[in-house]
N, C-alpha and C positions, 0 to 999 in steps of 0.2 A: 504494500500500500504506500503510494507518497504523499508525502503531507507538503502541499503547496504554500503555507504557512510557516515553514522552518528554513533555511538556510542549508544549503547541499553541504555545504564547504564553512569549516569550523576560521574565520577569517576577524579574529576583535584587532581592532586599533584602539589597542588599550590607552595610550594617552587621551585621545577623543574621547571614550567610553565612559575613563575615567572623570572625567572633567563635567561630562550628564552627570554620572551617578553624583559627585558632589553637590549640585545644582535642583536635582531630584527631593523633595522633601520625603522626612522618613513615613510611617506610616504611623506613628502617632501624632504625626504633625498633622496629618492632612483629615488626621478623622470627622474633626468639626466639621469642616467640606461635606463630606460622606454622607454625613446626618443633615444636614442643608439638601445635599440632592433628596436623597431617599424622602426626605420630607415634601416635597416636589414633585416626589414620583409617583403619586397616586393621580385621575385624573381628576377624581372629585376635589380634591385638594388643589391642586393645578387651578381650578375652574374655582375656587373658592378666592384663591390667590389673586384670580383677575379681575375677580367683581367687586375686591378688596381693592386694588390698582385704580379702577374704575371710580368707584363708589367712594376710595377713599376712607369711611370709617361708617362701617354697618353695624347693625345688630341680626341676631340668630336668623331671630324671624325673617328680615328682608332677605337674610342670602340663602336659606333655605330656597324660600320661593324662585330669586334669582338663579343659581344654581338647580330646581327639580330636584329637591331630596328632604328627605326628613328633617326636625331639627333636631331629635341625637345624634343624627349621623354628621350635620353638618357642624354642633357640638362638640364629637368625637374628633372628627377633622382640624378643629381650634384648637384643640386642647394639642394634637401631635405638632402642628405648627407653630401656635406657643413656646414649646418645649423646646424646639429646633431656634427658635429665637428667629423667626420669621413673620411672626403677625405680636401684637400689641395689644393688651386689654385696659379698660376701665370700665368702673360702673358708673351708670348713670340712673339714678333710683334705682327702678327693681330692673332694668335690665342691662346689660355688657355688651357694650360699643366695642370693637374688632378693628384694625388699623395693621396693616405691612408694617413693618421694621424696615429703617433705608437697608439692611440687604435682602431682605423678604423682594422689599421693591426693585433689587437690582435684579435678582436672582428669575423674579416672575416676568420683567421684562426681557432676558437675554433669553430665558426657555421658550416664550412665546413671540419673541422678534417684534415688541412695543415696545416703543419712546415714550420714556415718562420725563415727563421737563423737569421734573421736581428732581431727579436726581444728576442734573446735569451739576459738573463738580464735588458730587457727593462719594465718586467711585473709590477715589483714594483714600476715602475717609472706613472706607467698609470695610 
């Protein structure tokens, strides 16, 4: 069987090679990253992320509706993005106003290829 994905011929330039792998972060560096995507990778979440982009600062109820899903489930979905440090809460009497985080905002714009003006000069800061 050949695997068209490997390299025939065992050929490193190890100084080149060397010089990524120093440059390459370790994989406890990069974990937060990791949990930023995966928090992202759902689509109801995704779609929760953009109507939050949109909307700017919701509560349950409206994005439920916005988004077609329950509100536990769209509850359930705040709570992981929350956690991941990508949406923002407060209460407002009895109910909790929902808001991106500027990387929440960065992150939902670069996955779905929207320009949010609000974070123009913010990238460095994320």
């Amino acid at each position: 069987m050949v695997n068209d994905d490997a390299c025939e011929l065992l050929c490193l330039d190890l100084p080149h090679a060397e010089r990524i792998r120093a440059a390459v972060p370790g994989v406890d560096d990069v974990e937060s990253a990791a949990g930023h995507a995966r928090a992202m990778g759902e689509p109801t979440r995704l779609r929760i992320a953009m109507a939050l982009l949109v909307g700017d600062e919701l509560c349950v109820c409206d994005m439920a509706w916005v988004v077609g899903a329950s509100q536990a489930l769209v509850s359930h979905h705040l709570r992981q993005l929350r956690t991941a440090g990508l949406v923002a809460s407060r209460k407002d009497g009895r109910m909790v106003m929902y808001r991106l985080t500027d990387r929440g905002r960065l992150l939902v714009s670069v996955l779905l290829d929207v320009e949010d003006p609000r974070l123009v000069g913010k990238a460095d800061r994320v």
